[in-house]
Each structure stands twice: as C-alpha cells, then as structure tokens.
N, CA and C atoms as a LAMMPS dump frame, in Angstrom:
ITEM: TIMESTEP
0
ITEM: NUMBER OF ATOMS
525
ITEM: BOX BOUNDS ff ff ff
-5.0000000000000000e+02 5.0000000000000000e+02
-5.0000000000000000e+02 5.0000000000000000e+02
-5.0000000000000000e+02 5.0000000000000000e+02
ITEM: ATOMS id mol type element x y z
1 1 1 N 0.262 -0.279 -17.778
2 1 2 C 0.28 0.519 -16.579
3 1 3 C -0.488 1.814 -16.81
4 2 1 N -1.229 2.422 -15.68
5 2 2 C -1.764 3.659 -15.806
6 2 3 C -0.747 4.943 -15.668
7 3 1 N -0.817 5.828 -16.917
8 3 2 C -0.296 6.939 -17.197
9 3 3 C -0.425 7.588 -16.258
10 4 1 N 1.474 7.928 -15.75
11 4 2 C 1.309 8.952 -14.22
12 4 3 C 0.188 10.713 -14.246
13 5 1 N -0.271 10.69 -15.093
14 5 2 C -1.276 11.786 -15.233
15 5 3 C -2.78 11.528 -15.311
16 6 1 N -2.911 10.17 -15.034
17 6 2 C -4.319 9.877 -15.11
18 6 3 C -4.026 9.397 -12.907
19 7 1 N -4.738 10.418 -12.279
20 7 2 C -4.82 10.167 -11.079
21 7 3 C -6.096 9.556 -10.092
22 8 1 N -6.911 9.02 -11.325
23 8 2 C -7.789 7.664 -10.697
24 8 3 C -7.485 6.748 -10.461
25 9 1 N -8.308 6.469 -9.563
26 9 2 C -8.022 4.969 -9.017
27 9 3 C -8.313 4.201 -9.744
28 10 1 N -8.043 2.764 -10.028
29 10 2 C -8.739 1.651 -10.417
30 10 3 C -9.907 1.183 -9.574
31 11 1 N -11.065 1.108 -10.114
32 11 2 C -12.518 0.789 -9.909
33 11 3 C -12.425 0.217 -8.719
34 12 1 N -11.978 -1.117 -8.214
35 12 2 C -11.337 -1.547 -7.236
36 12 3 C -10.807 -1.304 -6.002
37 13 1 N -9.741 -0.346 -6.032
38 13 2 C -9.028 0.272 -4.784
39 13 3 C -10.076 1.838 -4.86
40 14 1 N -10.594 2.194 -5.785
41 14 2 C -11.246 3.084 -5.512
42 14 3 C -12.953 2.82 -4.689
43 15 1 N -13.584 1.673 -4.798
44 15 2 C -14.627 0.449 -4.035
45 15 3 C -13.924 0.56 -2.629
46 16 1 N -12.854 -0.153 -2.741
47 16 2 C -12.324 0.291 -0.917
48 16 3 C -11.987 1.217 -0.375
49 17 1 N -11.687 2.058 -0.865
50 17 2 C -11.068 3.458 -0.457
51 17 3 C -12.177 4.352 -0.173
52 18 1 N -13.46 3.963 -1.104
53 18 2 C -14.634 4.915 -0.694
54 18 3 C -15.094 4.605 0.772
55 19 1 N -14.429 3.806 1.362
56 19 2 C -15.31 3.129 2.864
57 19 3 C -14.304 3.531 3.73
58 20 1 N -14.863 4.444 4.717
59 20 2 C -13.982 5.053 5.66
60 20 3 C -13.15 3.926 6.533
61 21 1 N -12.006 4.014 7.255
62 21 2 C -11.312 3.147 7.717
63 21 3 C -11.147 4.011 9.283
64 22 1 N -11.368 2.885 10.131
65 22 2 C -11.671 3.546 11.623
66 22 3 C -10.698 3.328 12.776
67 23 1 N -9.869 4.255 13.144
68 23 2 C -8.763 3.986 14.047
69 23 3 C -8.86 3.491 14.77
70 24 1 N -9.92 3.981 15.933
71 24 2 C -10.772 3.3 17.215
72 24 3 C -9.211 3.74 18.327
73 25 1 N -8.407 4.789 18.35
74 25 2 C -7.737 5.137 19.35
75 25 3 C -6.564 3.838 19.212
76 26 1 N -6.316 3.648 18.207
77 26 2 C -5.083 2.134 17.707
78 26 3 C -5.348 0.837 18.092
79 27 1 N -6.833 0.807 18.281
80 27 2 C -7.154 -0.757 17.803
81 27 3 C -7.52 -0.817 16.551
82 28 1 N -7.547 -0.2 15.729
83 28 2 C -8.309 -0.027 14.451
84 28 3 C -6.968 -0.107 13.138
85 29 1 N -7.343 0.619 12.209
86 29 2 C -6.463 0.692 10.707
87 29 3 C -6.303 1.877 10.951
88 30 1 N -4.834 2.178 11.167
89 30 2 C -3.827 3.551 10.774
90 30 3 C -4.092 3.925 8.963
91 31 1 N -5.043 3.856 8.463
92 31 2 C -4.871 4.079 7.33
93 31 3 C -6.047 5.811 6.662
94 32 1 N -5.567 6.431 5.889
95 32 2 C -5.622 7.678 5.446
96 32 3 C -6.203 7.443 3.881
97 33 1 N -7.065 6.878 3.293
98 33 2 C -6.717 7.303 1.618
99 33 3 C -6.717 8.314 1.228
100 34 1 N -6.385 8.655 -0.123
101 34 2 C -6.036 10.179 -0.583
102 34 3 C -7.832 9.985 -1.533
103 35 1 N -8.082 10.997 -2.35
104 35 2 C -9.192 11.158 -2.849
105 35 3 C -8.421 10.537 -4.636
106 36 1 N -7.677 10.651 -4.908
107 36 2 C -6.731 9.891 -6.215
108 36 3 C -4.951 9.834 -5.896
109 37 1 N -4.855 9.411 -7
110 37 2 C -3.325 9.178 -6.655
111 37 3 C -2.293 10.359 -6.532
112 38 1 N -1.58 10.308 -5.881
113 38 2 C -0.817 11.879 -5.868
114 38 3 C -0.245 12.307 -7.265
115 39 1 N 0.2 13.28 -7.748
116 39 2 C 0.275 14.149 -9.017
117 39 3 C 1.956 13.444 -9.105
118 40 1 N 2.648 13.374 -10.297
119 40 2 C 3.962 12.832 -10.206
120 40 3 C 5.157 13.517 -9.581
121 41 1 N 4.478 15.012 -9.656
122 41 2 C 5.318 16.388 -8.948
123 41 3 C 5.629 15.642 -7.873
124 42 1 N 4.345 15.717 -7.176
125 42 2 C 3.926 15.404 -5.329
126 42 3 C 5.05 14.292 -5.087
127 43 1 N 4.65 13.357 -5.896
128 43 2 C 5.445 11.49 -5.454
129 43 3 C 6.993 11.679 -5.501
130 44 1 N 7.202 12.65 -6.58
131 44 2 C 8.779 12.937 -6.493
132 44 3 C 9.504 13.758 -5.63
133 45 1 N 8.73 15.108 -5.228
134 45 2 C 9.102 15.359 -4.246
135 45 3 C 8.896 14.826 -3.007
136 46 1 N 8.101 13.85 -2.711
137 46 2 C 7.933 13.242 -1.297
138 46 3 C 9.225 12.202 -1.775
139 47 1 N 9.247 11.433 -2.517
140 47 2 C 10.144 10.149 -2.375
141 47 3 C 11.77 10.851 -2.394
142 48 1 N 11.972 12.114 -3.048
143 48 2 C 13.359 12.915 -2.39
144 48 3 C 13.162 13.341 -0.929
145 49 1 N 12.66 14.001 -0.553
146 49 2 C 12.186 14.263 0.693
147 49 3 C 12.906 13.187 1.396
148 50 1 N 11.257 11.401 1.549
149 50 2 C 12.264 10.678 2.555
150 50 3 C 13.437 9.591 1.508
151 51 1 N 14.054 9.702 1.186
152 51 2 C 15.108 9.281 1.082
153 51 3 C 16.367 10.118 1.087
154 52 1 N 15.913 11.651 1.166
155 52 2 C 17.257 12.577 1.183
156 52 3 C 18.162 12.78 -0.003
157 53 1 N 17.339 11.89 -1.582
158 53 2 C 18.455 12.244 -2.416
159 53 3 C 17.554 12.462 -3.699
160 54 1 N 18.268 14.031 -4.019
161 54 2 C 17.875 14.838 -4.707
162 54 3 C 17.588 14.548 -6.299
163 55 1 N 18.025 13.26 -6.387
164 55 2 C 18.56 12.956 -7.741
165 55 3 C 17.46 11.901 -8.096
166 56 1 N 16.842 11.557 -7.901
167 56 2 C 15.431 10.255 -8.152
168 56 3 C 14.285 10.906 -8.215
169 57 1 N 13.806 10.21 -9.007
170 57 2 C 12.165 10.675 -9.167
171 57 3 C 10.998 9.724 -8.644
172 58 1 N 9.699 9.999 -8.37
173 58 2 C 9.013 8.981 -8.273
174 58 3 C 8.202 8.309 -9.308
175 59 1 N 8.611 8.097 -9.919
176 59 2 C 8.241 7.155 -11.343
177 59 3 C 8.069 5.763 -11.494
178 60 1 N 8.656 5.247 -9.813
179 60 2 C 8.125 3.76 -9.686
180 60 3 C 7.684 3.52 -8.543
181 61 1 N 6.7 4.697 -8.367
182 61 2 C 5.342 4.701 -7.213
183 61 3 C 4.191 5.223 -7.692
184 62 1 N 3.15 4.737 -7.299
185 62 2 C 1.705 5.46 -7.276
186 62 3 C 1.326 5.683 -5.958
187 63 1 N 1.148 6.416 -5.054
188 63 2 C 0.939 6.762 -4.182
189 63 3 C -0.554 7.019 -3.948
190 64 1 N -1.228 6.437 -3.05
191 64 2 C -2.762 6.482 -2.626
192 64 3 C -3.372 6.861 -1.274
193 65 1 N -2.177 6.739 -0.725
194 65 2 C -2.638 6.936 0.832
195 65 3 C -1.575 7.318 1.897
196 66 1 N -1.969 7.303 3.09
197 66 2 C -0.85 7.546 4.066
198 66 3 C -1.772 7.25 5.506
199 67 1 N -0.628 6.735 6.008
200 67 2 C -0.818 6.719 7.884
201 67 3 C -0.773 7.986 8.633
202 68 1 N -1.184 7.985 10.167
203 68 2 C -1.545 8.847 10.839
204 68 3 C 0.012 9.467 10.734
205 69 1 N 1.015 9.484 10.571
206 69 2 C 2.369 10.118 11.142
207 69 3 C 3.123 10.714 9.2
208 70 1 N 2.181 10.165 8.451
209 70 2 C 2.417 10.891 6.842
210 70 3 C 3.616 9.451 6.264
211 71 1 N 2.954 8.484 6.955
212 71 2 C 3.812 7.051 5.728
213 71 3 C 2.796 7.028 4.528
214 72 1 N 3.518 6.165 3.361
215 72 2 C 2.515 6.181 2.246
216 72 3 C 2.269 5.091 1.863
217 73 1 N 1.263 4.493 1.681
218 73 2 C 1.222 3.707 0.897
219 73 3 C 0.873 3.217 -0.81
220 74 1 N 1.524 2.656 -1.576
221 74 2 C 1.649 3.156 -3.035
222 74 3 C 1.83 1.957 -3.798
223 75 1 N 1.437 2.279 -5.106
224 75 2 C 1.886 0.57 -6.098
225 75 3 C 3.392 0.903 -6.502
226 76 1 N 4.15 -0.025 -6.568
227 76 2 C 5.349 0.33 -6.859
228 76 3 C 5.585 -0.694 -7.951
229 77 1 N 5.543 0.434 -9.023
230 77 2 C 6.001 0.047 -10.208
231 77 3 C 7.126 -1.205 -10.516
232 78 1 N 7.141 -2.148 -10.239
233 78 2 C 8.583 -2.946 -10.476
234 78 3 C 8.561 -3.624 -11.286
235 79 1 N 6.98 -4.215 -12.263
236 79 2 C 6.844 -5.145 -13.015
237 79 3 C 6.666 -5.04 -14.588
238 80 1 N 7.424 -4.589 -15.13
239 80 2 C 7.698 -3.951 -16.59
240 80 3 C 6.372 -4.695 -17.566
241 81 1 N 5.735 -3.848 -18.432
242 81 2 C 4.47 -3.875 -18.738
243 81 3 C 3.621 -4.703 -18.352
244 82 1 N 3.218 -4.414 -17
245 82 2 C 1.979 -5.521 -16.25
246 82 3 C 1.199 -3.611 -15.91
247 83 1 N -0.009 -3.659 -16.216
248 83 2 C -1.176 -2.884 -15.508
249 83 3 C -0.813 -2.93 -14.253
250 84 1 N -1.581 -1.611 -13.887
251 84 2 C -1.32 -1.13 -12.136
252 84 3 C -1.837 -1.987 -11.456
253 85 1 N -2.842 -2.682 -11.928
254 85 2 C -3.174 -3.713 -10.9
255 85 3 C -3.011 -4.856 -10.449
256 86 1 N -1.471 -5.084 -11.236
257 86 2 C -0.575 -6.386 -11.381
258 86 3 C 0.538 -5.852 -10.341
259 87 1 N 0.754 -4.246 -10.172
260 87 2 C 1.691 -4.377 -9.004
261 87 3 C 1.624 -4.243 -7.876
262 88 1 N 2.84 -4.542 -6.968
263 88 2 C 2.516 -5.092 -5.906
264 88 3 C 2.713 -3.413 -4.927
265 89 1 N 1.817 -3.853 -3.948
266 89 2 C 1.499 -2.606 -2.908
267 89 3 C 2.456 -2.823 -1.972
268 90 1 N 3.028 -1.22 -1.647
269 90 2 C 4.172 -1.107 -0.849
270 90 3 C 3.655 0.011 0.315
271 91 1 N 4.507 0.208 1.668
272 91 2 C 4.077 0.988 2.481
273 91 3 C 6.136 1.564 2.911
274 92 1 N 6.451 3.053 2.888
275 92 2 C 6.987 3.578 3.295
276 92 3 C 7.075 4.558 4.605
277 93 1 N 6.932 4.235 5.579
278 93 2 C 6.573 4.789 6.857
279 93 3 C 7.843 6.313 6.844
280 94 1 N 7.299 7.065 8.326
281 94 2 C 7.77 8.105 8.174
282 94 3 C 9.056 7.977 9.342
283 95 1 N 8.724 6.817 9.335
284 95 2 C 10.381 6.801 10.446
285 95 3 C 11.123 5.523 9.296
286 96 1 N 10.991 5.839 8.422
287 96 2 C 11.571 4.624 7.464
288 96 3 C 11.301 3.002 7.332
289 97 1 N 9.8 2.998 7.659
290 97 2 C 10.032 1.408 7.97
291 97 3 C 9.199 1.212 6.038
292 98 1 N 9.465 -0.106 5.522
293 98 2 C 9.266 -0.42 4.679
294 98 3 C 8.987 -1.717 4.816
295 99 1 N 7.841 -1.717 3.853
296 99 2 C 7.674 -3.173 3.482
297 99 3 C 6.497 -3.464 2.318
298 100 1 N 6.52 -4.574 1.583
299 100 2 C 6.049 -5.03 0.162
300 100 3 C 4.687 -5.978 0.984
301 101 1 N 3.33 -4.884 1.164
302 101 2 C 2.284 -6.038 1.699
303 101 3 C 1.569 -6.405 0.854
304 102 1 N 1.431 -6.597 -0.187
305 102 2 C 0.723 -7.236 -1.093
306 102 3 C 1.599 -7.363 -2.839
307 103 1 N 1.141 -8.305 -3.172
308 103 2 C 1.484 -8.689 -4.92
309 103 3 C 0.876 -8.019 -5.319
310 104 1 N -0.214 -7.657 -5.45
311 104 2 C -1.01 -6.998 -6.595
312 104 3 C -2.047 -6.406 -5.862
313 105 1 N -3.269 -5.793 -6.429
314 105 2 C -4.295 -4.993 -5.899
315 105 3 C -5.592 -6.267 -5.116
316 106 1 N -5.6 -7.102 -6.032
317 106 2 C -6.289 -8.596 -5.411
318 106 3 C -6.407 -8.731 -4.231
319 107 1 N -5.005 -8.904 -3.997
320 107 2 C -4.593 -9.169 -2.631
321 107 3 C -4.552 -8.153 -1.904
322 108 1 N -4.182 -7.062 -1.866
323 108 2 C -4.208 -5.874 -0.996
324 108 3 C -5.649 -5.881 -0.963
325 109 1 N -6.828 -6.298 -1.433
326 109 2 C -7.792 -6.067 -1.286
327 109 3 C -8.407 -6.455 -0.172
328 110 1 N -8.105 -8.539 -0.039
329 110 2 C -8.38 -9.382 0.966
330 110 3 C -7.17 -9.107 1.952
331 111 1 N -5.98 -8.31 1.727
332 111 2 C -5.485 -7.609 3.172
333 111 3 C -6.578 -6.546 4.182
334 112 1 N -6.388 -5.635 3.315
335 112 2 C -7.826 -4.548 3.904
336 112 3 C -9.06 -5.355 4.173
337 113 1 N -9.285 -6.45 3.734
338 113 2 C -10.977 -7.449 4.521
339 113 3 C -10.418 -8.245 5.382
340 114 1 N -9.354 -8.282 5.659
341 114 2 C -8.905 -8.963 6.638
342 114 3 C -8.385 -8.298 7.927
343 115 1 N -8.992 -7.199 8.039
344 115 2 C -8.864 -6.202 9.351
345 115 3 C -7.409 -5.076 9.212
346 116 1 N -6.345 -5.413 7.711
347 116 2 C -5.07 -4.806 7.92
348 116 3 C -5.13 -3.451 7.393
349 117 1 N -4.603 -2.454 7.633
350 117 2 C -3.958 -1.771 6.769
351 117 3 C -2.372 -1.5 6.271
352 118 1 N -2.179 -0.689 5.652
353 118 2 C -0.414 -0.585 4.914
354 118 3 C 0.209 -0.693 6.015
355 119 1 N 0.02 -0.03 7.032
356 119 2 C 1.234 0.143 8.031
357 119 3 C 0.932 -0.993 9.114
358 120 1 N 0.078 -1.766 9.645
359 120 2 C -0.336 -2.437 10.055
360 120 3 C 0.12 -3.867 9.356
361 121 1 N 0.365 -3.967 8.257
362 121 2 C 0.873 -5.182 7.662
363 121 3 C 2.594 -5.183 7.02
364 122 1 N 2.985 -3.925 7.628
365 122 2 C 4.571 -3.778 7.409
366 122 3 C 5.135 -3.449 8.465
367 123 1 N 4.614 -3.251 9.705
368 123 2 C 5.382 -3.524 10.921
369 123 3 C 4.787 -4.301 12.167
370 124 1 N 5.124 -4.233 12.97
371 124 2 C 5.172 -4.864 14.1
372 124 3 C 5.424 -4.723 15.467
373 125 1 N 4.892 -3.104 15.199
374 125 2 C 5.285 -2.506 16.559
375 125 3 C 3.919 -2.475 17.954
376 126 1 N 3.438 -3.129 17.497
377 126 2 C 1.536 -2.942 18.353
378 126 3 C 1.827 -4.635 18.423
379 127 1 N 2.472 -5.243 19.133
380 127 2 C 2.313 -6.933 19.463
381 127 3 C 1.042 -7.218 20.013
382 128 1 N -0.265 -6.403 20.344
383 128 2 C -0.946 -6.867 21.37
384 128 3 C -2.397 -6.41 20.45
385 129 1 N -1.958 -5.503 19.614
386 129 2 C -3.149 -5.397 18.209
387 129 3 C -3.738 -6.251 17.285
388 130 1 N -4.727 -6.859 17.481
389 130 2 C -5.381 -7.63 16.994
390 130 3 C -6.458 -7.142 15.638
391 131 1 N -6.392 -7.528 14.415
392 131 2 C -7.155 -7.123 13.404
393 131 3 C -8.289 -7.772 13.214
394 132 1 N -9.481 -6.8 12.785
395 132 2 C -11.111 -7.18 13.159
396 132 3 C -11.146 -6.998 11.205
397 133 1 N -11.87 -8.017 10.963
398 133 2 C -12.323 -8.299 9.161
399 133 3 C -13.354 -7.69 9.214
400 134 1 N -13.041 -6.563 7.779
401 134 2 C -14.356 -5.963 7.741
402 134 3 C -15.494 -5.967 6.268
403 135 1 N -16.54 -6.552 7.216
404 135 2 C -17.675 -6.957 6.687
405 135 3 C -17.795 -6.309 4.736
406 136 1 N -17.579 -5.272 4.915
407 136 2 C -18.106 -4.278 3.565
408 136 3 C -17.066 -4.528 2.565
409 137 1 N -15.795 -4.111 3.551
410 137 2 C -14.273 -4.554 2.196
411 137 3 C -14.231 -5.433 2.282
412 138 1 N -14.744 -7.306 2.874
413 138 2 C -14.718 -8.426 2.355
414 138 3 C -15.766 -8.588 1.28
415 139 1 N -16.788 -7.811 1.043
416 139 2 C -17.901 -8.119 0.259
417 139 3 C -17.107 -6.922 -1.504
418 140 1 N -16.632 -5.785 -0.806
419 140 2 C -15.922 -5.776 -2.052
420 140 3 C -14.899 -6.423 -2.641
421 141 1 N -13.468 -7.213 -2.11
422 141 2 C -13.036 -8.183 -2.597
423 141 3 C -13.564 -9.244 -3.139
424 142 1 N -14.458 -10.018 -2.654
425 142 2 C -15.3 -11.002 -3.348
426 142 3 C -16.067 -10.453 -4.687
427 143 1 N -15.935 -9.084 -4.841
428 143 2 C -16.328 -8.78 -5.681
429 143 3 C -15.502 -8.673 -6.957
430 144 1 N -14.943 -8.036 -6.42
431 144 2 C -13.316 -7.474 -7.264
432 144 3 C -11.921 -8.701 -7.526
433 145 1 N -11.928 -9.318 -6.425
434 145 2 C -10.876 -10.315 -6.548
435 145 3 C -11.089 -11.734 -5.348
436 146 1 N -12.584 -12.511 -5.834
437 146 2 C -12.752 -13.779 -5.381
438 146 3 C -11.239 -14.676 -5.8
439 147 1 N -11.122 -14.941 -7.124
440 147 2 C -10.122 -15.725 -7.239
441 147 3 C -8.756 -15.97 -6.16
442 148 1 N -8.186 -14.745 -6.071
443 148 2 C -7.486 -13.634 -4.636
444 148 3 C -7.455 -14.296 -3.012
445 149 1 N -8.964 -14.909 -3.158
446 149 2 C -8.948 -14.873 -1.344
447 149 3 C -7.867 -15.885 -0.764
448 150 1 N -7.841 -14.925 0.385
449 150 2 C -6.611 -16.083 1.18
450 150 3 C -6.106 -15.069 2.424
451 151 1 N -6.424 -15.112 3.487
452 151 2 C -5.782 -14.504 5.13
453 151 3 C -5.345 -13.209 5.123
454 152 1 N -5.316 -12.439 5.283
455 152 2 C -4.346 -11.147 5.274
456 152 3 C -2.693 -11.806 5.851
457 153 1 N -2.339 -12.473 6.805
458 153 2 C -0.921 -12.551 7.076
459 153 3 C -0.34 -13.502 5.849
460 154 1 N -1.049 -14.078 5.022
461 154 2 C -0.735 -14.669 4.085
462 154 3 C -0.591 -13.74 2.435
463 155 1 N -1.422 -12.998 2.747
464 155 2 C -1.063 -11.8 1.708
465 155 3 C 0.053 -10.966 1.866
466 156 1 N 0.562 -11.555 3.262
467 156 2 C 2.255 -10.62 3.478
468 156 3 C 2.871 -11.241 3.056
469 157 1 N 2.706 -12.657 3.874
470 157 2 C 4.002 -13.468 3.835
471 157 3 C 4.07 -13.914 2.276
472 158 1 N 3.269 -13.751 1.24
473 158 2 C 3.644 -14.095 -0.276
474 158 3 C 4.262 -13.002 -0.684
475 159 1 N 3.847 -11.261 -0.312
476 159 2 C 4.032 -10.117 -0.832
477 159 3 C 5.646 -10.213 -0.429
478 160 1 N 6.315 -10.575 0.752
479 160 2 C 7.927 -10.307 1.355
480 160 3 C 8.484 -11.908 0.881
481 161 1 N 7.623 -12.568 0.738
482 161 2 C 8.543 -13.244 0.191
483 161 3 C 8.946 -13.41 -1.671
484 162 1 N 8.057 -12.703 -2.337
485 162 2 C 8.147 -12.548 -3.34
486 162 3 C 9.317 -11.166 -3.57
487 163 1 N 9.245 -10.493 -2.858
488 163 2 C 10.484 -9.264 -2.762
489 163 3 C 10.892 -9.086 -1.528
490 164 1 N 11.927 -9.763 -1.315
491 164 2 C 13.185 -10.161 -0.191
492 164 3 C 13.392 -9.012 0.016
493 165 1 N 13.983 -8.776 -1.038
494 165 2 C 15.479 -6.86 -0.743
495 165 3 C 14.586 -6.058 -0.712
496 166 1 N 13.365 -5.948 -0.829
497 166 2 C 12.816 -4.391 -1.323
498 166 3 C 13.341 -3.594 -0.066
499 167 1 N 13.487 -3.638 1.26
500 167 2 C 14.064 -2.67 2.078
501 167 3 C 15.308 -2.05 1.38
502 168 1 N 16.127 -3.287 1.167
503 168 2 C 17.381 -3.233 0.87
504 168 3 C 17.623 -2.222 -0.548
505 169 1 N 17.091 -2.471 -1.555
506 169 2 C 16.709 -1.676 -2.844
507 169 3 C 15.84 -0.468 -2.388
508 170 1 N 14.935 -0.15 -1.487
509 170 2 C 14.962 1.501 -1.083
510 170 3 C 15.731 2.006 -0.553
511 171 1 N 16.913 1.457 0.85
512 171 2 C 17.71 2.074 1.19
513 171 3 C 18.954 2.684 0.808
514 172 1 N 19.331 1.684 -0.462
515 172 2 C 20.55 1.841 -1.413
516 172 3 C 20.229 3.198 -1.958
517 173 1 N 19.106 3.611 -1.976
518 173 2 C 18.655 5.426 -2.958
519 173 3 C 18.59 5.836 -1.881
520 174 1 N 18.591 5.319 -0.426
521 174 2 C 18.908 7.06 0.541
522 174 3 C 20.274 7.675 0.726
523 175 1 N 20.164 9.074 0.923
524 175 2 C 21.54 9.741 1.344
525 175 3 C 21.758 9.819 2.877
C-alpha cells in the first residue's frame, strides 16, 4: 500500500484525473478530483466530521476527490497488504449516502469510460440520467487496465456485491 504521506496518485488514476470531467448542468459527472490525495490530517478530520465520532481516524481511506455538494470519493483501505491499486473505490456523499463502486482502480477506471462518476455510481437519485462513455478515459483504461474491461453497471454490481455491509460497517462508526 502507498504510505499515507506520499500524496500522489498512482500513474493511472492520476491519467484520468488529469482530464477534466464535465457536469453539463446534471447530465454530465458530478465529479471534482483533488490535485493528490488529501494529507492524513485532512481524511481524519473529514471522516470525524461526517460520521460525528471523535474517536476514528482516517487510516482506511485515501481520499481523491469529491462531488459538487463536498462527498468524497476514496480507496478504502480494507485489503491487508494488497497495493492501493488492489483497493476497492468507495464514495461517501454529504447527505450520507455510501457505496463500494469499484474493486480496485482497473475497474474504477472502465467505470469513469463508461460515462460514471463516484456519486453517479452510488446512488440513484437522477432515474432519468443517462451516462455518455468517454472517448479519452476509455483510451486511458485500455491503457492502464485492458484486462479490467467490462460495463460500468457491472463494475458496481461486482464492487456491492463483493462488499454487502460496507454501508452497514460505516454506519456502525457514526455517532
């Protein structure tokens, strides 16, 4: 895993992240990247913040980004010595919604070429939003993670079904 003091990206999410992501007035990707990963200070005080309890640290998040309303999206550490790019990408919204959209960075990759972003692939509140694949982040996945390809709703439905509880296991740490 990458040392919470080294706040680069992996080559990879840093390839997609350099390519602006375009709202288009919410037909587009709610998505924000940060310029590196937040500092461990930052992640701990945001992850007390929204969960309300003073007593946790963020030590099993990397935090990279955020939605228009300040959700984050982050690798969440859960997979005991696997590299950051073995874990799976999580999105914490700012009205609490949660969800596990990708296994690994691979796949979050061909999520983002598949028109999604974090918050866009952990809820379900836009029924009538349709996601447009984009040309540049499919040509960087094929770059980064051909082996990987496969649908964006299929990069969910492996990411939630591979971690059932994760709502359930963030909410147990709120106050």
């Amino acid at each position: 895993m990458t040392p919470a003091d080294d706040l680069r990206f992996p080559e990879a999410l840093a390839a997609a992240l350099s390519l602006p992501f375009d709202y288009d007035d919410g037909d587009g990707v709610d998505f924000e990247p940060f310029p590196a990963f937040l500092s461990a200070e930052e992640t701990t005080d945001w992850f007390r913040s929204w969960t309300g309890n003073a007593e946790l640290t963020g030590d099993s998040f990397r935090v990279f980004g955020q939605d228009g309303t300040g959700g984050y999206a982050a690798f969440w550490l859960v997979r005991p010595d696997r590299p950051l790019v073995d874990q799976p990408v999580v999105f914490l919204g700012s009205e609490g919604e949660t969800g596990v959209v990708a296994r690994d960075l691979g796949a979050f990759l061909w999520l983002l070429a598949g028109g999604y972003g974090p918050w866009e692939a952990a809820t379900s509140y836009e029924p009538d939003w349709t996601p447009r694949r984009n040309q540049q982040l499919t040509a960087i996945a094929e770059h980064f993670a051909a082996a990987h390809r496969q649908p964006a709703p299929t990069v969910v439905e492996q990411a939630t079904g591979e971690f059932p509880h994760f709502d359930d296991t963030i909410m147990e740490l709120c106050r």
